[in-house]
N, C-alpha and C positions, 0 to 999 in steps of 0.2 A: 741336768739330765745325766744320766749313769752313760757312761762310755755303751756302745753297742758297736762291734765291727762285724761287717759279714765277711768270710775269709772264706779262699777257693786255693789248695793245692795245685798245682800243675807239674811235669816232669822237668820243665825249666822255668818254673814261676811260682809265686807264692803272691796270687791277688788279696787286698784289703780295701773292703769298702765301708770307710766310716759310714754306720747309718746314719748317724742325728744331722753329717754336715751332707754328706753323697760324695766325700770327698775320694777317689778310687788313686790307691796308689800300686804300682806292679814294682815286687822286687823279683827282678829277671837274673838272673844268674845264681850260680853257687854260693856266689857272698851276700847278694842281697837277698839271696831264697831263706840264708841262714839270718839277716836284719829282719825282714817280715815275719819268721819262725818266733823270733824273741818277742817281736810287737804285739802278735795272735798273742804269745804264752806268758807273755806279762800284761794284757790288758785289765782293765777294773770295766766288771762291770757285767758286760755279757759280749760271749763269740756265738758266733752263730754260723752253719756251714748246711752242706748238702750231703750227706753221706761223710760226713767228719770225724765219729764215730770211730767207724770201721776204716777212713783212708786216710783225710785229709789230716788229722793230729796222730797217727804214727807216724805218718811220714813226715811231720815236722817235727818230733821228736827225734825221728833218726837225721834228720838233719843239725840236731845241733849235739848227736850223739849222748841223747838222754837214754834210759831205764824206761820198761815201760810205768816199772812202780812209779818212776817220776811224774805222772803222768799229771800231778795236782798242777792245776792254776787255780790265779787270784779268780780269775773270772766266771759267769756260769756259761755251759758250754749249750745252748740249745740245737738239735740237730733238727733238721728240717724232715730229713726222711723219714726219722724217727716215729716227728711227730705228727705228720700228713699220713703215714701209714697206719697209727693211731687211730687217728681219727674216721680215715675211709675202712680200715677192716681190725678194727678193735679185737686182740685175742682173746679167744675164749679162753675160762681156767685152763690150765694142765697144756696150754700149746706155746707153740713161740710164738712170736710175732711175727706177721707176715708183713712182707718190706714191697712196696706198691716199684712202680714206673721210675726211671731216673727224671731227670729236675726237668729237661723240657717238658715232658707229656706232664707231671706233677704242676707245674707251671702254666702248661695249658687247659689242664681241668679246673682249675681256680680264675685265671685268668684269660682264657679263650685265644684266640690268635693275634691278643696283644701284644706281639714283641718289642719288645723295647728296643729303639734306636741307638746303637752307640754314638755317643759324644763326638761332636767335629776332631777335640783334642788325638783321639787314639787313632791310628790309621796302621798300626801292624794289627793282623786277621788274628794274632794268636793270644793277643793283649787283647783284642777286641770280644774272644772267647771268653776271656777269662772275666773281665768286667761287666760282660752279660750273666755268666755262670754268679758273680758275688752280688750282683744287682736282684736275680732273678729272686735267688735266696733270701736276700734282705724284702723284697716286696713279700714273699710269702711268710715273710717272722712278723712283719708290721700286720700282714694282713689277720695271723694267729693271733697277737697280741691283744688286737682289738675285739677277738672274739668274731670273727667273721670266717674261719677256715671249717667250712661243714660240709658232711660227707659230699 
């Protein structure tokens, strides 16, 4: 199976959560914000984010002080906002795209008031955001894949 990581920016974090294993690793600080930056932008396969687009892949670009022309990776970048906005208010010709709810409320209309449990493992509140935030995302890219994300 093709590499899949969900990957979540943060102001001192750079979450990755392997899809195929659920394995969530947090590169916390400036040096390992700048190690998970390389991991995101060298994976094979596919990344997948929540508003990644527009926040989370410049700013790990600016963290390893790339171009934004740089902006090619090996992998395909699927954005979650993108495409749940897509799919709920499809643009008419001739307009932009209208961009829906950030990821909880996005989260909870597909998924209702399942939240997910953080793992016994993680017990700081900020790592615990963050592996919900890559979790959230990766259930809503599985849920697309299969062909289940409707309006």
């Amino acid at each position: 199976m093709n590499e899949a990581l969900a990957f979540d920016w943060g102001t001192a974090i750079v979450g990755i959560l392997d899809v195929n294993t659920e394995i969530y690793t947090a590169y916390r600080g400036t040096a390992h914000m700048i190690d998970g930056a390389k991991r995101v932008l060298s994976a094979e396969g596919t990344i997948v984010s929540f508003n990644g687009t527009a926040c989370d892949l410049p700013k790990l670009f600016e963290l390893l002080q790339l171009h934004e022309t740089a902006q090619a990776t090996k992998a395909r970048h699927d954005d979650m906002l993108v495409v749940t906005s897509n799919i709920r208010w499809p643009p008419d010709p001739g307009t932009g795209p209208i961009f829906g709810p950030g990821l909880d409320a996005t989260y909870a209309n597909y998924f209702g008031d399942n939240v997910p449990a953080v793992p016994h493992g993680i017990t700081d509140e900020y790592v615990a955001n963050n592996w919900r935030d890559c979790y959230m995302t990766a259930a809503l890219w599985k849920k697309w894949r299969r062909g289940e994300l409707v309006r």
